[in-house]
C-alpha positions in Angstrom: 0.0 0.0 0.0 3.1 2.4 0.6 4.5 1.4 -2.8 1.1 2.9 -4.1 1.4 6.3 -2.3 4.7 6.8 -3.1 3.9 6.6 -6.6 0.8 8.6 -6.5 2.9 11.4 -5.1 5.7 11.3 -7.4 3.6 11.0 -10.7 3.8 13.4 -14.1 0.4 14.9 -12.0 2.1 15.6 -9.0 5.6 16.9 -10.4 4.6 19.3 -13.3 1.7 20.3 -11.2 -0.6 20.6 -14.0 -4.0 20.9 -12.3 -2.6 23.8 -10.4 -1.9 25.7 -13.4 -4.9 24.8 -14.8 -6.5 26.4 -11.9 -4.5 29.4 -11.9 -4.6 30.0 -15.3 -8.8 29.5 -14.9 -8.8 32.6 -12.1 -7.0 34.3 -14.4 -9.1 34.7 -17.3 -12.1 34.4 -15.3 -11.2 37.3 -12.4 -10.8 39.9 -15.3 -13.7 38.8 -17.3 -16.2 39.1 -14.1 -14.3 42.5 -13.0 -14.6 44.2 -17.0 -18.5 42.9 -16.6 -19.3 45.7 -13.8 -19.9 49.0 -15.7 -17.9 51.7 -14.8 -18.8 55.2 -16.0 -16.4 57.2 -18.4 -12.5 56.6 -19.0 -12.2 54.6 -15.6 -11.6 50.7 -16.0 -11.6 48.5 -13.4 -8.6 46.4 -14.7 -6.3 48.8 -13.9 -7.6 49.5 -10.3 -8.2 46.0 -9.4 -5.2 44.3 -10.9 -7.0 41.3 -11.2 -4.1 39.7 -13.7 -2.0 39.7 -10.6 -4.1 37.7 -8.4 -2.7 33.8 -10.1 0.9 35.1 -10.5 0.8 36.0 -6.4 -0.9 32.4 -5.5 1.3 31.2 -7.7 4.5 32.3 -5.9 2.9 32.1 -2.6 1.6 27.7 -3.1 3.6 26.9 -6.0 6.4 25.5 -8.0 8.5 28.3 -10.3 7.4 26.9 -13.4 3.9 27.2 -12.5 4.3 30.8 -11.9 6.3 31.3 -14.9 3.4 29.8 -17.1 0.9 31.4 -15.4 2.5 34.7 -16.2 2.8 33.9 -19.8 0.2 32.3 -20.5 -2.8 34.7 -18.6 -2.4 37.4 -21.0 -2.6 35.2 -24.1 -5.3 33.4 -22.8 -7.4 36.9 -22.0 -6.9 38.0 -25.6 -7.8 34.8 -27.2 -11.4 34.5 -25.3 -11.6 38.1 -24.3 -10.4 40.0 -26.8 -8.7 41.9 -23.5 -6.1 43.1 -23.7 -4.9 44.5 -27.1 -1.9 42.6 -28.2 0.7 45.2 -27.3 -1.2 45.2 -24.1 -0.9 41.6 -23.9 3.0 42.0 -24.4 3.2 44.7 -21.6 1.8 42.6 -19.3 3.1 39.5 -20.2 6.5 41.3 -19.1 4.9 43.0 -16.0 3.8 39.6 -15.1 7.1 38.2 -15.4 8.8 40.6 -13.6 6.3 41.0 -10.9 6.8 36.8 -10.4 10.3 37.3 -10.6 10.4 39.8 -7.8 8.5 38.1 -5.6 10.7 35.6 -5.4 13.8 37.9 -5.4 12.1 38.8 -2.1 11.4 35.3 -0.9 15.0 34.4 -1.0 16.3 37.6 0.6 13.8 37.5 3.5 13.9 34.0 4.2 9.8 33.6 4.1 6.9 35.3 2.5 5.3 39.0 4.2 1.8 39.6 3.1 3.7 43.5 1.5 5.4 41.4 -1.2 2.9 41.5 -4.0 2.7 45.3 -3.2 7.1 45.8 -3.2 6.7 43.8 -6.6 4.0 45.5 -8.4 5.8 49.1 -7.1 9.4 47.3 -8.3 7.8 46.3 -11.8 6.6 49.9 -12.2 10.2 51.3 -10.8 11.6 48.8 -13.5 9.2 50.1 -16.4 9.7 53.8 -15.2 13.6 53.3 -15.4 13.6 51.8 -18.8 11.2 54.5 -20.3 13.2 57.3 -18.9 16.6 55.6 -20.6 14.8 55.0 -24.0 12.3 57.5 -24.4 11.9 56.8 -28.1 10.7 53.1 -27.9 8.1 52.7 -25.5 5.2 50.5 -27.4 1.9 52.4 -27.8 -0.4 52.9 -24.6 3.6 53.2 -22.0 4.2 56.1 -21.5 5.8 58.0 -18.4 2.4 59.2 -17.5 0.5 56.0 -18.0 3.0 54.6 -15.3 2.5 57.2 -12.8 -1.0 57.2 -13.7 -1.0 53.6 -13.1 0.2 53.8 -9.9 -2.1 56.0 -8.8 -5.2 54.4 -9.8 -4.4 51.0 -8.3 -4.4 52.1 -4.3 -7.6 49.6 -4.5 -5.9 46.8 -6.7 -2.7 47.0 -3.9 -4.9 46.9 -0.9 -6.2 43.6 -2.6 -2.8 41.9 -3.1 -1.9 43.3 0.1 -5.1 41.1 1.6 -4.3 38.2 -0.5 -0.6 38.1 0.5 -2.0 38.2 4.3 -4.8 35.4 3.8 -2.6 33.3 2.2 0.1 33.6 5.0 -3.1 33.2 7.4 -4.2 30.6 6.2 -1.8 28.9 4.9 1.3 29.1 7.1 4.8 28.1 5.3 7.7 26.9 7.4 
């Protein structure tokens, strides 16, 4: 009976953690599409107040393996475009790479503190938009249409809600789910 647990836990399942991403990616198309549904009145989206593309890419680095993280971040955008049509595809692009960078930073963080604070997923968005900020400010003449200086700032500003949110998720998921 051993014999059979030991292979149940080490199977292609189990390793490559395939129904997690499943999952993840799931909440991630899902969470915008229910957010873009609630009408919001003139130039005010909800997407970029509520970050919801960040939610999987947090869970991800907070329950599981890197390269669960890693395809959620590349894969969420893609996904949202194909059964969305949200975002654009230079959106898509721009957020494939805030995604990355965001999942990167979080576990930059992870291995210098030695354990997860619910604040991470806010340092990491505020680090991807330092990161962007930097790079537009270098090479002004390149940024892909909708980055610009002021979309960044902008972007910032609008997401106080969207930070409080992956603030609560960091703290709920460290609640509930204590890691040693």
């Amino acid at each position: 009976m051993k014999a059979t647990a030991t292979i149940t836990e080490n199977s292609f399942w189990q390793q490559s953690q395939i129904i997690e991403t499943a999952i993840l990616l799931g909440l991630s198309v899902t969470i915008p599409f229910l957010i873009h549904l609630v009408p919001v009145g003139g130039e005010l989206h909800w997407g970029p107040m509520l970050l919801p593309m960040f939610y999987a890419p947090i869970l991800a680095a907070y329950f599981c393996r890197i390269h669960v993280g890693v395809a959620v971040c590349f894969l969420a955008p893609l996904l949202n475009l194909l059964f969305t049509g949200r975002p654009t595809p230079v959106m898509a692009g721009i957020i494939t790479a805030e995604l990355l960078l965001f999942f990167l930073i979080l576990q930059i963080l992870r291995a210098k503190i030695g354990k997860w604070n619910w604040y991470f997923g806010l340092l990491a968005f505020l680090g991807v938009k330092a990161v962007f900020l930097i790079l537009l400010l270098i090479w002004p003449s390149i940024p892909p249409a909708g980055m610009s200086i002021s979309h960044l700032l902008n972007g910032i500003v609008f997401s106080a809600p969207g930070l409080a949110l992956l603030g609560l998720i960091g703290w709920i998921s460290i609640r509930c789910y204590p890691q040693e």
